[in-house]
mmCIF file as Biopython writes it, N, C-alpha, C and O atoms, coordinates in Angstrom:
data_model
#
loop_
_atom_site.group_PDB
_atom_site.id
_atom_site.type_symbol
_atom_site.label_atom_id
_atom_site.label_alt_id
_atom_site.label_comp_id
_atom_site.label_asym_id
_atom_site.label_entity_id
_atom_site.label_seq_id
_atom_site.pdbx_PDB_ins_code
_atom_site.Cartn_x
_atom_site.Cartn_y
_atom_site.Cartn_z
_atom_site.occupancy
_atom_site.B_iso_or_equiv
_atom_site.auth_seq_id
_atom_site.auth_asym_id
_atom_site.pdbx_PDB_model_num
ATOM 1   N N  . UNK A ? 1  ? -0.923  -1.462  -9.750  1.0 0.0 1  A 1 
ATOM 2   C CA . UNK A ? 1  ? -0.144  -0.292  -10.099 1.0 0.0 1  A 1 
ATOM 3   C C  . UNK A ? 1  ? 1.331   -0.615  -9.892  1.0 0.0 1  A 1 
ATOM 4   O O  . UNK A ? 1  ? 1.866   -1.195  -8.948  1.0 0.0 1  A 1 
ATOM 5   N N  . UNK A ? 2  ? 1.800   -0.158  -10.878 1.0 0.0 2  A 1 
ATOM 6   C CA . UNK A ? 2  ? 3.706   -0.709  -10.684 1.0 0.0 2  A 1 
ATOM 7   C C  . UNK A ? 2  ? 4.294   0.502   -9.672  1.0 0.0 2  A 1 
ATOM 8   O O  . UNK A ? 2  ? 3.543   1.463   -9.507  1.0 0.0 2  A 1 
ATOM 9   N N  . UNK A ? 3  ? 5.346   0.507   -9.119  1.0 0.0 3  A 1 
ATOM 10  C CA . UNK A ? 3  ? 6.077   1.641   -8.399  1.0 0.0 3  A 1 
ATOM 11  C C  . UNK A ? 3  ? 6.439   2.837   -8.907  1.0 0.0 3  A 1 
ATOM 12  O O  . UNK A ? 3  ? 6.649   3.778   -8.141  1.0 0.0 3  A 1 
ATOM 13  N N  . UNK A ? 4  ? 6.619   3.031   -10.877 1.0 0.0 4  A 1 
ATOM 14  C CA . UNK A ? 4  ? 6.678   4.225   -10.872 1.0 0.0 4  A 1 
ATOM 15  C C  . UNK A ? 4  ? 5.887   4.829   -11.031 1.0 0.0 4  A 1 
ATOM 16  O O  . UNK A ? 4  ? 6.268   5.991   -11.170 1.0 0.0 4  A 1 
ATOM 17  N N  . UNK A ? 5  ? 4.174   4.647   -11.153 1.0 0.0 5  A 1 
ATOM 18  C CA . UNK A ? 5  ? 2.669   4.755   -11.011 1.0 0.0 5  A 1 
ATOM 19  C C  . UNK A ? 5  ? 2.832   5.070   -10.228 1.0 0.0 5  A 1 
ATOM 20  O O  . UNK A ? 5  ? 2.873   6.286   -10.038 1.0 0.0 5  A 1 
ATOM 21  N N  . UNK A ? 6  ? 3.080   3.977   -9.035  1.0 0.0 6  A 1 
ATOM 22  C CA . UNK A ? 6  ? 2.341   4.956   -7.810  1.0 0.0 6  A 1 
ATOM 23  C C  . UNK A ? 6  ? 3.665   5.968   -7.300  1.0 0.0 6  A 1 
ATOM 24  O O  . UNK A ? 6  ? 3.277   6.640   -6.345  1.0 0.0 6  A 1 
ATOM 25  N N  . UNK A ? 7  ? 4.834   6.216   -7.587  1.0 0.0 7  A 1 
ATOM 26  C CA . UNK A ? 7  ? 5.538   7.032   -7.463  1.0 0.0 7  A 1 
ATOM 27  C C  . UNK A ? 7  ? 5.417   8.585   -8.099  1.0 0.0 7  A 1 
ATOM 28  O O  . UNK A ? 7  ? 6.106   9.540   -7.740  1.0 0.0 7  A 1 
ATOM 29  N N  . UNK A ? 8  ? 4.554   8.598   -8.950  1.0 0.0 8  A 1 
ATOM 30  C CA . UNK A ? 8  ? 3.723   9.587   -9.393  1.0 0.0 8  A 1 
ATOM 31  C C  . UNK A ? 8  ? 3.131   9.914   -9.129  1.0 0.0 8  A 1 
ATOM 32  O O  . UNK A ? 8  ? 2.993   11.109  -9.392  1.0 0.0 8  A 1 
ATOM 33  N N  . UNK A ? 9  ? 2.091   9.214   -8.295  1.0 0.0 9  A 1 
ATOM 34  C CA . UNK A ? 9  ? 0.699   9.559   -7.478  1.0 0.0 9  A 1 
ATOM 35  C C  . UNK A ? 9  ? 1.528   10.061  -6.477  1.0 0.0 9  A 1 
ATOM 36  O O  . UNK A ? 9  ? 1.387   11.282  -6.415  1.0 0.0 9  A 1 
ATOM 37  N N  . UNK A ? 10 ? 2.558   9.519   -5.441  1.0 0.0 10 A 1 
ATOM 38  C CA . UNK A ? 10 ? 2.896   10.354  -4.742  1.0 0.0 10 A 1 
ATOM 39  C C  . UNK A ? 10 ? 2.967   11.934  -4.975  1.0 0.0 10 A 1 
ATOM 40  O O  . UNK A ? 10 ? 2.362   12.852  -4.420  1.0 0.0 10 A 1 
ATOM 41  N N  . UNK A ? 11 ? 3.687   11.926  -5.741  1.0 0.0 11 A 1 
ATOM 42  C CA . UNK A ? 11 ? 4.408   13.036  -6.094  1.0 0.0 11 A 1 
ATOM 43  C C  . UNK A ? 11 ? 3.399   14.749  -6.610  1.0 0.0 11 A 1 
ATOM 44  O O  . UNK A ? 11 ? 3.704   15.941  -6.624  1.0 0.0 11 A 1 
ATOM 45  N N  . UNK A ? 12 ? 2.014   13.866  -6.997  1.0 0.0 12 A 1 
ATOM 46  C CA . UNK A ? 12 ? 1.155   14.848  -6.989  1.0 0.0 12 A 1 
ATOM 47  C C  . UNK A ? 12 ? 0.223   15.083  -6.351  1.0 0.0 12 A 1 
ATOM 48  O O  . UNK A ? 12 ? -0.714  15.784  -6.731  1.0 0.0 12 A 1 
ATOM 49  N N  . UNK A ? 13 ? 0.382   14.153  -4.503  1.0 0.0 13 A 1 
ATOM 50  C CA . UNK A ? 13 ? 0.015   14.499  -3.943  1.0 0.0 13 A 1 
ATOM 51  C C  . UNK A ? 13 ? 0.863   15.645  -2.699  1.0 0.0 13 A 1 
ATOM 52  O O  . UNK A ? 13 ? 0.432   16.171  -1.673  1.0 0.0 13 A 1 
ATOM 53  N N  . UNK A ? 14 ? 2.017   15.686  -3.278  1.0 0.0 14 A 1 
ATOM 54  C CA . UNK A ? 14 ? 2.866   16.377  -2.639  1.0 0.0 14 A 1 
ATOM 55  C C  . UNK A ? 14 ? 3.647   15.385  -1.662  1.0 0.0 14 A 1 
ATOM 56  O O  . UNK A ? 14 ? 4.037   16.006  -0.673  1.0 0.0 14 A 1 
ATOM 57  N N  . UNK A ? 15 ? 3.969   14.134  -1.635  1.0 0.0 15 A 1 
ATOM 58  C CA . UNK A ? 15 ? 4.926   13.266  -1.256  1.0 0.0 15 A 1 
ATOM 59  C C  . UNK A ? 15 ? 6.062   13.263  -1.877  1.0 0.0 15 A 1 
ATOM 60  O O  . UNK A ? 15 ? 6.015   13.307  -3.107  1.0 0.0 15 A 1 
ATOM 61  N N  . UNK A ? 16 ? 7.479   13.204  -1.157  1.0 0.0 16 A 1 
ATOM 62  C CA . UNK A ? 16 ? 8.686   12.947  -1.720  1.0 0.0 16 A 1 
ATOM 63  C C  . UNK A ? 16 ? 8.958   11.452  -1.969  1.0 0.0 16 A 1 
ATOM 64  O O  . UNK A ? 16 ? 9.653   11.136  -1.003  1.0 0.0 16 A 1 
ATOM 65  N N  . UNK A ? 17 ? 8.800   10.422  -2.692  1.0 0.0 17 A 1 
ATOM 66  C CA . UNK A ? 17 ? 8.442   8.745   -2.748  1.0 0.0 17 A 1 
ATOM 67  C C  . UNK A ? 17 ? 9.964   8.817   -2.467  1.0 0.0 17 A 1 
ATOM 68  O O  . UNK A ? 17 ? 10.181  7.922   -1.650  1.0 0.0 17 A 1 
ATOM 69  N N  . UNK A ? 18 ? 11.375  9.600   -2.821  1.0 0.0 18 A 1 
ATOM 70  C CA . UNK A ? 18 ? 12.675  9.091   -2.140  1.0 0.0 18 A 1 
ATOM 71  C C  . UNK A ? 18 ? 12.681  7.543   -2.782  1.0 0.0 18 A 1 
ATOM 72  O O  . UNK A ? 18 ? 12.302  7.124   -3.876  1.0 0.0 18 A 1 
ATOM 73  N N  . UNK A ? 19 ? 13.194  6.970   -1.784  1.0 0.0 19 A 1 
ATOM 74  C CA . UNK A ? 19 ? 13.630  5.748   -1.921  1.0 0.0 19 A 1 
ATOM 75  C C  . UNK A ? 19 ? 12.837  4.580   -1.286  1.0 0.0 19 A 1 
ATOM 76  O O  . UNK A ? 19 ? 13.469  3.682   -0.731  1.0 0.0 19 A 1 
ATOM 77  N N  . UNK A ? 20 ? 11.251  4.539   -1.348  1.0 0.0 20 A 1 
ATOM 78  C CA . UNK A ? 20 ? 10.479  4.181   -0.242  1.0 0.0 20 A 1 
ATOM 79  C C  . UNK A ? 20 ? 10.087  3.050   -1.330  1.0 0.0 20 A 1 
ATOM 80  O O  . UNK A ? 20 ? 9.985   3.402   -2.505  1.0 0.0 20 A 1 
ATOM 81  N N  . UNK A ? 21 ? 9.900   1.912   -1.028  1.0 0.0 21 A 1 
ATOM 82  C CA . UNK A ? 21 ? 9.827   0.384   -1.448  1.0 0.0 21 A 1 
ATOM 83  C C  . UNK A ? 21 ? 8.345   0.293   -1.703  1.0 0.0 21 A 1 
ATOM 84  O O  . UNK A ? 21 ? 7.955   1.128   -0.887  1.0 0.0 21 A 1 
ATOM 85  N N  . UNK A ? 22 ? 7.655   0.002   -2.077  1.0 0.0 22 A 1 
ATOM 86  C CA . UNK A ? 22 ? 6.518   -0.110  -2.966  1.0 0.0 22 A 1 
ATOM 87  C C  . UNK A ? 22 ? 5.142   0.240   -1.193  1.0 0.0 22 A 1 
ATOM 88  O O  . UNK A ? 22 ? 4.400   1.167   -0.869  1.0 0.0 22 A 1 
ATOM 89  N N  . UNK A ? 23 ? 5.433   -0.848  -0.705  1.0 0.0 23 A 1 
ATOM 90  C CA . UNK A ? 23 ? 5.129   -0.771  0.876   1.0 0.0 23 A 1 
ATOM 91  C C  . UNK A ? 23 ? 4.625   0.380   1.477   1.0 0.0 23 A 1 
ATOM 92  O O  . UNK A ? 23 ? 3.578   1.026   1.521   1.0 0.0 23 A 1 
ATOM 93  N N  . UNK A ? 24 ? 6.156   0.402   2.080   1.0 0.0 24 A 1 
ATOM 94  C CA . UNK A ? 24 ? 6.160   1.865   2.613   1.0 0.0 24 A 1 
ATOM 95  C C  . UNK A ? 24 ? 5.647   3.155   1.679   1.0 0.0 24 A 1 
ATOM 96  O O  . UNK A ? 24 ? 5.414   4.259   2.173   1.0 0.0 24 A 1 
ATOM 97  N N  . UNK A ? 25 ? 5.525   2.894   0.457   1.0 0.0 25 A 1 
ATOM 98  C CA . UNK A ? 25 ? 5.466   4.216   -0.322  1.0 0.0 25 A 1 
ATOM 99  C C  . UNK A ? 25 ? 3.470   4.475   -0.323  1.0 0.0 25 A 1 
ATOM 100 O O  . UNK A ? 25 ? 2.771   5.488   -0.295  1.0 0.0 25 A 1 
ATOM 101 N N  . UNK A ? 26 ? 3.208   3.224   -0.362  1.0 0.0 26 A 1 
ATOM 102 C CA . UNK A ? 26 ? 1.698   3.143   -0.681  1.0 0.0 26 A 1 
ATOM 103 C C  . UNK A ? 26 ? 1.077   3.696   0.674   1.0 0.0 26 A 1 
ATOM 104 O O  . UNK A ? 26 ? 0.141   4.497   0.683   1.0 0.0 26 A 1 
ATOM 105 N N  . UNK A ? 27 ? 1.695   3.185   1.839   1.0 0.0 27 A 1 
ATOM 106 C CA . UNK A ? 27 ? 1.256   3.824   3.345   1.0 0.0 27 A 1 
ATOM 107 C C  . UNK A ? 27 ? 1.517   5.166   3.282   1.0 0.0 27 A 1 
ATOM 108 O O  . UNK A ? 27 ? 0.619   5.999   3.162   1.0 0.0 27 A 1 
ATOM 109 N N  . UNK A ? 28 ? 2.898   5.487   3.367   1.0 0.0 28 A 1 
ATOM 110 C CA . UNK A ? 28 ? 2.707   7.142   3.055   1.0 0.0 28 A 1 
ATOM 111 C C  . UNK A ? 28 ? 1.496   7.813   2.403   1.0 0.0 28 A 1 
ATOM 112 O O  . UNK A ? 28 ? 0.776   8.634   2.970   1.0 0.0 28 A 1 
ATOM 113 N N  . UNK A ? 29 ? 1.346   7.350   1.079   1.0 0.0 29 A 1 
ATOM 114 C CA . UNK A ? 29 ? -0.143  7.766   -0.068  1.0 0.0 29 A 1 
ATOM 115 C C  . UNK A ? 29 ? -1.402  7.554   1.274   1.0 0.0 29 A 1 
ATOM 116 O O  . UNK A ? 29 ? -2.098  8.534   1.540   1.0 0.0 29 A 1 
ATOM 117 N N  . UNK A ? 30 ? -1.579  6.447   1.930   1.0 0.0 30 A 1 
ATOM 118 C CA . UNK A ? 30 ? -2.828  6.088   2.994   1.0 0.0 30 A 1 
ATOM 119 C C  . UNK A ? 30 ? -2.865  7.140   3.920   1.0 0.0 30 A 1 
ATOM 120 O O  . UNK A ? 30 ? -3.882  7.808   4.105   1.0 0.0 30 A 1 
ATOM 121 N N  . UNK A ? 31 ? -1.349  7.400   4.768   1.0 0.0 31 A 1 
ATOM 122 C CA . UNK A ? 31 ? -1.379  8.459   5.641   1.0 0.0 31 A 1 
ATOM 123 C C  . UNK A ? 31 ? -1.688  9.976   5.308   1.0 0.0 31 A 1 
ATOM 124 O O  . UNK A ? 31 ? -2.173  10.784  6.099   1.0 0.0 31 A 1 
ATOM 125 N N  . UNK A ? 32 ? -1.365  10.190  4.150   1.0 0.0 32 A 1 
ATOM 126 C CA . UNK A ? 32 ? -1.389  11.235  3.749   1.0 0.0 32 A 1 
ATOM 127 C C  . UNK A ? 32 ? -2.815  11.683  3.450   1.0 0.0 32 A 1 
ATOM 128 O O  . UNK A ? 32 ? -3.168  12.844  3.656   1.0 0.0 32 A 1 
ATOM 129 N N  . UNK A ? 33 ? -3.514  10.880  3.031   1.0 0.0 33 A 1 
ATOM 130 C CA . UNK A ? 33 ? -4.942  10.817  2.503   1.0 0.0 33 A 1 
ATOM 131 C C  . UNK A ? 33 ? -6.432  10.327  3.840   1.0 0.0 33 A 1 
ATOM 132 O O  . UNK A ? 33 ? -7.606  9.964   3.906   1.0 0.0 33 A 1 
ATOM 133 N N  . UNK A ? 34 ? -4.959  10.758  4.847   1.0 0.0 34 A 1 
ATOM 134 C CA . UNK A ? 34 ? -6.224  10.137  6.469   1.0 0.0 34 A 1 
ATOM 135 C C  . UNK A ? 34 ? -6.697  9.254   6.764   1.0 0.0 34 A 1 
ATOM 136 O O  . UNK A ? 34 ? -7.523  9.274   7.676   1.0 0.0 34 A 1 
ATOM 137 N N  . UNK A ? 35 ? -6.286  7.841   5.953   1.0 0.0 35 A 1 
ATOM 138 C CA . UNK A ? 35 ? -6.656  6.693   6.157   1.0 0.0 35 A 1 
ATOM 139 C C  . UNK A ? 35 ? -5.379  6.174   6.987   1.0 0.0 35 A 1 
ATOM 140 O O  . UNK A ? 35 ? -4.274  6.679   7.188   1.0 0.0 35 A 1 
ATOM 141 N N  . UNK A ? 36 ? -6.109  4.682   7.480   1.0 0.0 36 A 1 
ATOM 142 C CA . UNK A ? 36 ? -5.282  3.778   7.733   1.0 0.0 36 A 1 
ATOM 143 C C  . UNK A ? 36 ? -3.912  3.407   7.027   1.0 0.0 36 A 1 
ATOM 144 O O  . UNK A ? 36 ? -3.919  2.692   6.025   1.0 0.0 36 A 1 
ATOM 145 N N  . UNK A ? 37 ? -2.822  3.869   7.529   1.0 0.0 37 A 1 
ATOM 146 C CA . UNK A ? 37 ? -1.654  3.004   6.882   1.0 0.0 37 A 1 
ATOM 147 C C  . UNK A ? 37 ? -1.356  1.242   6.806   1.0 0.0 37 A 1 
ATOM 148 O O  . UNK A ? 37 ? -0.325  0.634   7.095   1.0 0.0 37 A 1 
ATOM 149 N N  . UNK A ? 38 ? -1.922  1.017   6.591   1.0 0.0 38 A 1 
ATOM 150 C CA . UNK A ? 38 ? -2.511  -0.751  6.730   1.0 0.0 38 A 1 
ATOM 151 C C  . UNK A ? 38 ? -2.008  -1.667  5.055   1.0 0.0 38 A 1 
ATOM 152 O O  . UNK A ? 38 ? -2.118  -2.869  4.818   1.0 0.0 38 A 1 
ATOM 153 N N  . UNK A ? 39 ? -1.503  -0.646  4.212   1.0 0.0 39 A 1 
ATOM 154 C CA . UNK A ? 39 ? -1.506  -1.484  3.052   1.0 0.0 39 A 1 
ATOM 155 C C  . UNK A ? 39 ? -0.546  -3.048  3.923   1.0 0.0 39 A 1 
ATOM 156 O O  . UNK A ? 39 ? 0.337   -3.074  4.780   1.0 0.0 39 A 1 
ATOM 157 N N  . UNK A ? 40 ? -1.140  -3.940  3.310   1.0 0.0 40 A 1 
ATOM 158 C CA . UNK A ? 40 ? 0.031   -5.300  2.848   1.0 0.0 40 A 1 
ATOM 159 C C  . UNK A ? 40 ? -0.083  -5.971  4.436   1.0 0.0 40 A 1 
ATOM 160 O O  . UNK A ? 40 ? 0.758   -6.768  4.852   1.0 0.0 40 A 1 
ATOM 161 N N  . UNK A ? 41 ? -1.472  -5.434  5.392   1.0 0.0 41 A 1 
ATOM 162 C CA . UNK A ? 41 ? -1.271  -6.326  6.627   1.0 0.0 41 A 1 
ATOM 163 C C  . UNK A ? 41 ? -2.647  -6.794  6.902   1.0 0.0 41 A 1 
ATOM 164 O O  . UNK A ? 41 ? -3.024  -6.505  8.037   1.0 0.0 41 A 1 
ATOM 165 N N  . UNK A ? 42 ? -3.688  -7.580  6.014   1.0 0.0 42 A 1 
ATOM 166 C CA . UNK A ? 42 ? -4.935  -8.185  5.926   1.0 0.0 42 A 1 
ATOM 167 C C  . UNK A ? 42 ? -4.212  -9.225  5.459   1.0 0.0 42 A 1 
ATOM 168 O O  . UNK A ? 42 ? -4.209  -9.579  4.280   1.0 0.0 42 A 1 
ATOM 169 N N  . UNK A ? 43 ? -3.338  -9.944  6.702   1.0 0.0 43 A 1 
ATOM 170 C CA . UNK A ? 43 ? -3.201  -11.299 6.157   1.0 0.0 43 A 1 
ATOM 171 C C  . UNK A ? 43 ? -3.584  -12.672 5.966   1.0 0.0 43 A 1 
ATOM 172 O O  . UNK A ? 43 ? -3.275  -13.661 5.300   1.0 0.0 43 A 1 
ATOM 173 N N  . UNK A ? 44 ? -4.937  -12.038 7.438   1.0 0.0 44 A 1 
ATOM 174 C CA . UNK A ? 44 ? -6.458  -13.280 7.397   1.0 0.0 44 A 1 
ATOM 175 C C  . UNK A ? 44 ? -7.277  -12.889 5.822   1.0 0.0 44 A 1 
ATOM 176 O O  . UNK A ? 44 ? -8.322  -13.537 5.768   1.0 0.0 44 A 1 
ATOM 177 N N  . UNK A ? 45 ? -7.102  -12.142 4.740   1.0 0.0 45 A 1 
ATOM 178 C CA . UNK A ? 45 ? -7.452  -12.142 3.871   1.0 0.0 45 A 1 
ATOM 179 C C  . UNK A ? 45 ? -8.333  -11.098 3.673   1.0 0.0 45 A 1 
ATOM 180 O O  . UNK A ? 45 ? -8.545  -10.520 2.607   1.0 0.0 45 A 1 
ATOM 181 N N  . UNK A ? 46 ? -9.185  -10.733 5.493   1.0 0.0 46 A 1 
ATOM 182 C CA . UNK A ? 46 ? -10.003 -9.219  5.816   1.0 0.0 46 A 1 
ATOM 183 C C  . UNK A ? 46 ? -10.073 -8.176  6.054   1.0 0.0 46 A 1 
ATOM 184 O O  . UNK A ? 46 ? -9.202  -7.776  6.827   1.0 0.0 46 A 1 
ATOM 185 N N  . UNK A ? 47 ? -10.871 -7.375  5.673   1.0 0.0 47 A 1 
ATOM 186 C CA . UNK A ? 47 ? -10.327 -5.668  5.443   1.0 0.0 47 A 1 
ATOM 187 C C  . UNK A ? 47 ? -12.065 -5.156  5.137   1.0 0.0 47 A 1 
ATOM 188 O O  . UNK A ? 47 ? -13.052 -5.450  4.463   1.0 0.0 47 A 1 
ATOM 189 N N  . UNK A ? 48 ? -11.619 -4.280  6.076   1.0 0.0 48 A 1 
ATOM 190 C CA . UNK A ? 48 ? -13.526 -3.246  6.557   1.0 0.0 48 A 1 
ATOM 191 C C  . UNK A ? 48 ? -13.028 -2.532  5.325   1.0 0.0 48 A 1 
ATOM 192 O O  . UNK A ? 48 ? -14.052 -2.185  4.737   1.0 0.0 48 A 1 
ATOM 193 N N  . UNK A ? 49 ? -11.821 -2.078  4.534   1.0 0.0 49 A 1 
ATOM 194 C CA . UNK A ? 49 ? -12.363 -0.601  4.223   1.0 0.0 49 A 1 
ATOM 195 C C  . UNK A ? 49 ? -12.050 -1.205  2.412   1.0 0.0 49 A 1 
ATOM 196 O O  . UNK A ? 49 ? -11.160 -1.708  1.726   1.0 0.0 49 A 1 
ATOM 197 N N  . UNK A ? 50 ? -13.407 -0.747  2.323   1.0 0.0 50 A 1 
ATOM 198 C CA . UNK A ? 50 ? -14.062 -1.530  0.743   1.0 0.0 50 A 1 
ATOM 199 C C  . UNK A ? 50 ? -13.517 -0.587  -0.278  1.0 0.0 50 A 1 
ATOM 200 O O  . UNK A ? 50 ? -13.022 -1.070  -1.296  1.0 0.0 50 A 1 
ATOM 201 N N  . UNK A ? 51 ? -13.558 0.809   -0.102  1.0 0.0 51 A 1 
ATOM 202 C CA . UNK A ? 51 ? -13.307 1.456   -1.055  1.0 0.0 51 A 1 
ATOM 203 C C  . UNK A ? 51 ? -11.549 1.956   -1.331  1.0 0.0 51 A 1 
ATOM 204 O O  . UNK A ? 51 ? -11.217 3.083   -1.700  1.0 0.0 51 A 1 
ATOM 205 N N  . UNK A ? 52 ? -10.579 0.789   -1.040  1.0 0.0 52 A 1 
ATOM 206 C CA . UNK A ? 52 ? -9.576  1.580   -0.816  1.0 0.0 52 A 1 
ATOM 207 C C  . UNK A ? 52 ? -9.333  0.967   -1.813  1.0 0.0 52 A 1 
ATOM 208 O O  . UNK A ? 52 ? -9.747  -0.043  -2.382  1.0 0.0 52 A 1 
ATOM 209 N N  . UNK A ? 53 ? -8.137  2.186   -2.041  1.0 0.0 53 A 1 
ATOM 210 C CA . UNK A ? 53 ? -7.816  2.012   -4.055  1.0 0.0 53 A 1 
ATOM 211 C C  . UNK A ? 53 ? -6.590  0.951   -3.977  1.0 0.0 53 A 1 
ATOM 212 O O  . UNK A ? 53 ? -6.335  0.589   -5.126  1.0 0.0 53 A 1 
ATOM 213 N N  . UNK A ? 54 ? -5.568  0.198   -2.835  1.0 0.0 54 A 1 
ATOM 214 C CA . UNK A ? 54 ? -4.618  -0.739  -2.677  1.0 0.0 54 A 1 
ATOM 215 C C  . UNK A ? 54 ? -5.333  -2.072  -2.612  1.0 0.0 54 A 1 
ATOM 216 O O  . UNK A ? 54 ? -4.562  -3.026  -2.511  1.0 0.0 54 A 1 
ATOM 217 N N  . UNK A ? 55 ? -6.615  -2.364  -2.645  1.0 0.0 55 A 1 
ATOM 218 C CA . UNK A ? 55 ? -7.198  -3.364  -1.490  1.0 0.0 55 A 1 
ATOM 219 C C  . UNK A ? 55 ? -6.359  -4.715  -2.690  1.0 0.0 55 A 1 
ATOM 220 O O  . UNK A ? 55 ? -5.629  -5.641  -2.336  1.0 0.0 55 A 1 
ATOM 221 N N  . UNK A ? 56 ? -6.765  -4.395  -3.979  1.0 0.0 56 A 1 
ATOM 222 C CA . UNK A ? 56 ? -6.432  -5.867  -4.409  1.0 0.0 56 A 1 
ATOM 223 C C  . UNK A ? 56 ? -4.780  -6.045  -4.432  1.0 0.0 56 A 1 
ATOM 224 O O  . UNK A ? 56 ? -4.314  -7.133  -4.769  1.0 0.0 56 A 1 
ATOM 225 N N  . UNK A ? 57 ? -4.078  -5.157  -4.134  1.0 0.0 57 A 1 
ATOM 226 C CA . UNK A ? 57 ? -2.568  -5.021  -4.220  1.0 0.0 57 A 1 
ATOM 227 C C  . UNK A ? 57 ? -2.157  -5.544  -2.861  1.0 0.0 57 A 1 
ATOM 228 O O  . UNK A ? 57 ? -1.206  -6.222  -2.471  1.0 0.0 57 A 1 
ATOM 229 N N  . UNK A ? 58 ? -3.635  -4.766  -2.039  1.0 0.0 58 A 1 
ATOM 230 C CA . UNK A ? 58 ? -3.151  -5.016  -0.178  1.0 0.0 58 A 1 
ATOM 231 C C  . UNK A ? 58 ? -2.908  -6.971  -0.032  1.0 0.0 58 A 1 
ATOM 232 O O  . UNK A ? 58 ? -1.912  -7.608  0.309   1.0 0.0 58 A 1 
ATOM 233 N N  . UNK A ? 59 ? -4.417  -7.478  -0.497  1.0 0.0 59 A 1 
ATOM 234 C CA . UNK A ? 59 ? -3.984  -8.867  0.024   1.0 0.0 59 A 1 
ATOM 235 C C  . UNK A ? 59 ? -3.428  -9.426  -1.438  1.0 0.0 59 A 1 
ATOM 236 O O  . UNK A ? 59 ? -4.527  -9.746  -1.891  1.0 0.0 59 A 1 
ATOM 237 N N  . UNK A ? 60 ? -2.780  -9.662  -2.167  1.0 0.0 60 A 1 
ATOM 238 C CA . UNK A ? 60 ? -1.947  -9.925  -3.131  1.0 0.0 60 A 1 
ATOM 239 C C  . UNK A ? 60 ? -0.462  -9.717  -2.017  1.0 0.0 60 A 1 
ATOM 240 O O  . UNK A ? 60 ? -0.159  -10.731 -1.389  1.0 0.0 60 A 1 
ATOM 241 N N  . UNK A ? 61 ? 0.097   -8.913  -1.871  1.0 0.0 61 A 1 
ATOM 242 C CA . UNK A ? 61 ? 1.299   -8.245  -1.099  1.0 0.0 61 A 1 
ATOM 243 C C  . UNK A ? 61 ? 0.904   -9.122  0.359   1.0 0.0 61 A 1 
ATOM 244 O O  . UNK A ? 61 ? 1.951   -9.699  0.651   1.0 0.0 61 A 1 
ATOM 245 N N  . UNK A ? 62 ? -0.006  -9.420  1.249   1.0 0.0 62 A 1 
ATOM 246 C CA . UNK A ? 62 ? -0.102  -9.740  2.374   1.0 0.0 62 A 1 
ATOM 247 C C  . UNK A ? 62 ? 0.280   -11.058 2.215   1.0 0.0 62 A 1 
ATOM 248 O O  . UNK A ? 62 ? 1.232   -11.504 2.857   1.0 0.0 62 A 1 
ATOM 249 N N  . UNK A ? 63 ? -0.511  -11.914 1.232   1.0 0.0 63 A 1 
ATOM 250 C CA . UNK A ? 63 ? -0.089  -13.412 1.291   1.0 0.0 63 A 1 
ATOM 251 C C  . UNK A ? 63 ? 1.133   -13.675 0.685   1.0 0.0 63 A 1 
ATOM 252 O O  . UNK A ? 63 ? 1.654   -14.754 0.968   1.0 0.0 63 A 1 
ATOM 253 N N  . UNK A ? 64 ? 1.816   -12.795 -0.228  1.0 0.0 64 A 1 
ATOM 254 C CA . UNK A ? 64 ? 3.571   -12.714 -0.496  1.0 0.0 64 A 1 
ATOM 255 C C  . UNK A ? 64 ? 4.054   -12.989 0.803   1.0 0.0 64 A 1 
ATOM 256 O O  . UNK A ? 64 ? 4.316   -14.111 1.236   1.0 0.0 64 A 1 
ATOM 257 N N  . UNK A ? 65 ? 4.183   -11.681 1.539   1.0 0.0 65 A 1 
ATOM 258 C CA . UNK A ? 65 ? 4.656   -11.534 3.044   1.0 0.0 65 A 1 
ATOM 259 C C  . UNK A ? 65 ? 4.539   -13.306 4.063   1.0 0.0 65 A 1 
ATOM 260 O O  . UNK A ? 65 ? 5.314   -14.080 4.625   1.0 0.0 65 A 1 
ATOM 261 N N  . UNK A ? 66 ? 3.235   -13.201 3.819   1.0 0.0 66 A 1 
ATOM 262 C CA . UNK A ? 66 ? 2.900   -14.484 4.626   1.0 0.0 66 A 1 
ATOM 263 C C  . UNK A ? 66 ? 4.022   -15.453 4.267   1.0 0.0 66 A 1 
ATOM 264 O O  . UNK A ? 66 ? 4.979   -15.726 4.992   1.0 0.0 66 A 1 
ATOM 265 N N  . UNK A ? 67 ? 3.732   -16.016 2.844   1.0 0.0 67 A 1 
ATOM 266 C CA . UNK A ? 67 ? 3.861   -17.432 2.086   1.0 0.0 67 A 1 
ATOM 267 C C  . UNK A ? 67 ? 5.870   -16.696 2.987   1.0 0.0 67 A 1 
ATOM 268 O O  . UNK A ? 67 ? 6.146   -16.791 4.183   1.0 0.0 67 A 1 
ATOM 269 N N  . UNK A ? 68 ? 6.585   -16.223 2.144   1.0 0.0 68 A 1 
ATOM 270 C CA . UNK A ? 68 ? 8.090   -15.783 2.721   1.0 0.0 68 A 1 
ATOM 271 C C  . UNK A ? 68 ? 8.197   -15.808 4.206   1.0 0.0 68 A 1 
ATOM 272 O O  . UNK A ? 68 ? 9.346   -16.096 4.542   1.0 0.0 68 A 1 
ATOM 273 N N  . UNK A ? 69 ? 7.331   -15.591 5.290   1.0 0.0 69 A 1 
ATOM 274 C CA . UNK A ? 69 ? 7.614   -15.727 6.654   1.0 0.0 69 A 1 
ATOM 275 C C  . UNK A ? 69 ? 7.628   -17.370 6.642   1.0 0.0 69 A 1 
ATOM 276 O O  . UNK A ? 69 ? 8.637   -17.816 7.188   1.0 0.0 69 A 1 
ATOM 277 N N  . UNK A ? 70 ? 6.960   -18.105 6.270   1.0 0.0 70 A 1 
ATOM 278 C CA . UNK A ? 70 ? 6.650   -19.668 6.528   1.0 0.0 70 A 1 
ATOM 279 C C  . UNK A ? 70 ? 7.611   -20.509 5.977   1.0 0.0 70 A 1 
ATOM 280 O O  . UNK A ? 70 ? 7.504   -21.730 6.096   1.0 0.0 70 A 1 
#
């Protein structure tokens, strides 16, 4: 999903997306929805929660993060 996708989804879930970086914006959507705010930090590649609608964005975004720390 690109940022102004999911900046939409915010928005009809009643989130203000503001100025919130793809990241932070997708956790907001997690918190808001009673899950784990966890997008983009399965950077051993693992993650219990199967049905989450970020998962292939989550480790895509985690090993970015990674590969840039190293």
């Amino acid at each position: 999903m690109n940022l102004e996708e999911i900046r939409v989804l915010a928005q009809t879930r009643g989130l203000n997306p503001g100025k919130l970086n793809k990241r932070d914006l997708i956790r907001a959507i997690q918190r808001g929805e009673g899950n784990f705010a966890c997008f983009a930090t399965a950077f051993d590649g693992i993650c219990d929660q199967l049905a989450c609608t970020w998962r292939q964005d989550c480790f895509r975004e985690a090993k970015r993060l990674m590969q840039a720390q190293a």
